[in-house]
N, C-alpha and C positions, 0 to 999 in steps of 0.2 A: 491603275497606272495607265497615263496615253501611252501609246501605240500609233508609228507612222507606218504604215502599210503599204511600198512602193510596190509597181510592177509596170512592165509595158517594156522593156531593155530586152538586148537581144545584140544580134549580129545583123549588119544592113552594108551596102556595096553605096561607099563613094557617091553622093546624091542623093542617097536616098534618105527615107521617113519614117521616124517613129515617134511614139505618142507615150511620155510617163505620166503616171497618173499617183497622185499619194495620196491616200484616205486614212483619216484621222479616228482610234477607237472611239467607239460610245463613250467613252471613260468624257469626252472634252465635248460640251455641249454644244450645238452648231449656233447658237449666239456667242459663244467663248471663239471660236471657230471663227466667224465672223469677223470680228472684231482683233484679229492675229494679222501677225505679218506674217507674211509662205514667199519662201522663198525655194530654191535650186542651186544645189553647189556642186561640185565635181572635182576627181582628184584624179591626176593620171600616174602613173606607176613612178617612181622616183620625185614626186614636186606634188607643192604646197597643197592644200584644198583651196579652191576660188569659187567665189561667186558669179553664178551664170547666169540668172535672171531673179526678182524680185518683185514681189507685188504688193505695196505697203497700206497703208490702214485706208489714205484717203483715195485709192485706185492708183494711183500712180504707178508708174513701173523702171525697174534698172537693167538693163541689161550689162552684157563684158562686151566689151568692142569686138570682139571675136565671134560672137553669136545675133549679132543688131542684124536685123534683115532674116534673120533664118528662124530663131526661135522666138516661141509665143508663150506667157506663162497668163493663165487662166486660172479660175477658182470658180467652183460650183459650191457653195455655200450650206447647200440645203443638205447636199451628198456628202461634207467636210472635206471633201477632196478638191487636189490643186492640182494645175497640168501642166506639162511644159512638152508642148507641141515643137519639133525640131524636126526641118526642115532642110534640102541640100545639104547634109552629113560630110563630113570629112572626114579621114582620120585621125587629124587630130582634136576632133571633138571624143575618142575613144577617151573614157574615163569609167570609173565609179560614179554614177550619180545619186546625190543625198536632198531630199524634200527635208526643209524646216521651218520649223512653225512659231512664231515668236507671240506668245500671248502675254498679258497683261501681267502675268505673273512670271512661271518656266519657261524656256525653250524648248524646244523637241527636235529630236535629229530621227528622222529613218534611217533603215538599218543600208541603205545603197542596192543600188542595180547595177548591174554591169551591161555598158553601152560600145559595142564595138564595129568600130567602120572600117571593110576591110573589101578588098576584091577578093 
């Protein structure tokens, strides 16, 4: 069974940086890996889950209007893991954040990090 294995979340002050990273079990081979869309989604306490950033088969990338300029979504291939570098923090970027992997077959959700921007 894949396994999305998120971590990097934490508590940060207004501005500041932190780095999620989600790595994919052995179970999903790093050419299966490859060949996936990863993406980052987030939910904050009361409202929907939304899409924060994307990174699709041919590089391409989506971001939410709300994170253009701040966050970076990256993929190291080799490692099966995806990043989402996030930058200048606010609070209301305070959510759950979920890594997901859309391959040719399944999708895969991680199980969330808790990302909280506070003074």
């Amino acid at each position: 069974q894949v396994q999305l294995v998120e971590s990097g979340g934490g508590l940060v002050q207004p501005g500041g940086s932190l780095r999620l990273a989600c790595t994919a079990s052995r179970s999903i081979a790093s050419s299966t890996f490859s060949r996936s869309l990863v993406g980052w989604y987030r939910q904050a306490p009361g409202k929907q889950r939304e899409l924060v950033a994307r990174l699709l088969r041919d590089s391409s990338t989506n971001y939410a209007d709300s994170v253009k300029g701040r966050f970076t979504i990256s993929r190291d291939n080799a490692k099966s893991t995806v990043y989402l570098q996030m930058n200048s923090l606010k609070p209301e970027d305070t959510a759950v954040y979920y890594c997901n992997v859309v391959t040719l077959g399944p999708s895969y959700w991680g199980q969330g990090t808790q990302v909280t921007v506070s003074s």
